[in-house]
C-alpha positions as CSV (number, residue, x, y, z in Angstrom):
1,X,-135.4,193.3,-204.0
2,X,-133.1,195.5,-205.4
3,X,-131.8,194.8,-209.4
4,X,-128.2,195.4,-208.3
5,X,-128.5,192.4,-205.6
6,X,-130.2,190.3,-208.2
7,X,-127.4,190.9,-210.5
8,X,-124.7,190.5,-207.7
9,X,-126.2,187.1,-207.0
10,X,-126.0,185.9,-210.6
11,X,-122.6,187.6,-210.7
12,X,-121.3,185.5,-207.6
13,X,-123.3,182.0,-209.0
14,X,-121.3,182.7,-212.4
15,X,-117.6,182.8,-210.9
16,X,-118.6,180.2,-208.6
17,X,-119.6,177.7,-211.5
18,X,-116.4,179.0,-213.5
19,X,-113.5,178.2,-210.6
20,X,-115.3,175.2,-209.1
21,X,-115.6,173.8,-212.9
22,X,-111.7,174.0,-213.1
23,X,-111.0,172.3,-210.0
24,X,-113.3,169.6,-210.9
25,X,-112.4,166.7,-213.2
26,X,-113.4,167.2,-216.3
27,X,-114.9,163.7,-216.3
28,X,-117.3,164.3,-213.3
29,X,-120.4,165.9,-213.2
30,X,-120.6,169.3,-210.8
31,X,-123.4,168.7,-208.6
32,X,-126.8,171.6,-209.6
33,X,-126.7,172.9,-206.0
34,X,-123.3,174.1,-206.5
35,X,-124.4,177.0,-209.5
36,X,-127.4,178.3,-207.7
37,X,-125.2,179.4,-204.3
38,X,-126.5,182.9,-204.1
39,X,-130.0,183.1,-206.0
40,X,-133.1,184.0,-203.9
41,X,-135.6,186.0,-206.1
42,X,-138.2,187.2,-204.5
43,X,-140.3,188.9,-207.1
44,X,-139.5,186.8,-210.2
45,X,-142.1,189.4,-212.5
46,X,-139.2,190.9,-214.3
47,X,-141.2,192.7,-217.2
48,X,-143.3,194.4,-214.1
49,X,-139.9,195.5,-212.7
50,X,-138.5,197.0,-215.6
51,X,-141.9,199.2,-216.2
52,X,-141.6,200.2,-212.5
53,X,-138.4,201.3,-213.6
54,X,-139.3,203.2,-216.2
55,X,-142.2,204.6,-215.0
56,X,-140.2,206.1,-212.0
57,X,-137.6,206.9,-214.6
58,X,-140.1,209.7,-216.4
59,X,-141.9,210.6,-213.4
60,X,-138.7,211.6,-211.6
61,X,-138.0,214.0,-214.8
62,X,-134.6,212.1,-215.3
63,X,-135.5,211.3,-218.9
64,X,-135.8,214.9,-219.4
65,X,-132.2,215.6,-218.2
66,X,-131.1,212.8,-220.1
67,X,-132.2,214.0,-223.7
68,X,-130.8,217.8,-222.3
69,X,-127.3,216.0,-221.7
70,X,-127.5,214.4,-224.9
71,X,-128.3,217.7,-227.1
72,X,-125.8,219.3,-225.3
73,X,-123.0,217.3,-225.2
74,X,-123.8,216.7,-229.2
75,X,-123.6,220.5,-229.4
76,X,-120.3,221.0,-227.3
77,X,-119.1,217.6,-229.6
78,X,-119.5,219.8,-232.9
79,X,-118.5,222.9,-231.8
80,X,-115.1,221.7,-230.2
81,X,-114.9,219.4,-233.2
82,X,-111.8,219.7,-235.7
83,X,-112.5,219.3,-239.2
């Protein structure tokens, strides 16, 4: 499962509990089933997914064109820089 689907379904539970709590009473409880509307989690080892991450990250040679962009855009920063 993708991160950005993981994160969509949080994203959709957390607007979900936010309207639905204004439109209850404030007296009454909002039933549990009602918060978890669009969670499935398939792989729930999120440490492991975050190495996986990473380790594709520097294999792919992306953290190589990250520090590259970051040099260089310090560079152009100081040289176009007034003062």
């Amino acid at each position: 499962m993708k991160p950005w689907s993981i994160l969509g379904g949080f994203t959709v539970s957390l607007w979900t509990t936010i309207l639905l709590s204004s439109t209850v009473n404030a007296q009454s409880k909002m039933p549990v089933n009602w918060t978890v509307l669009a969670q499935t989690i398939n792989d729930p080892d999120l440490l492991g997914q975050i190495q996986k991450s990473f380790n594709h990250f520097v294999q792919t040679g992306q953290v190589w064109a990250l520090l590259i962009g970051l040099v260089v855009g310090y560079l152009i920063r100081n040289l176009t820089s007034y003062g």
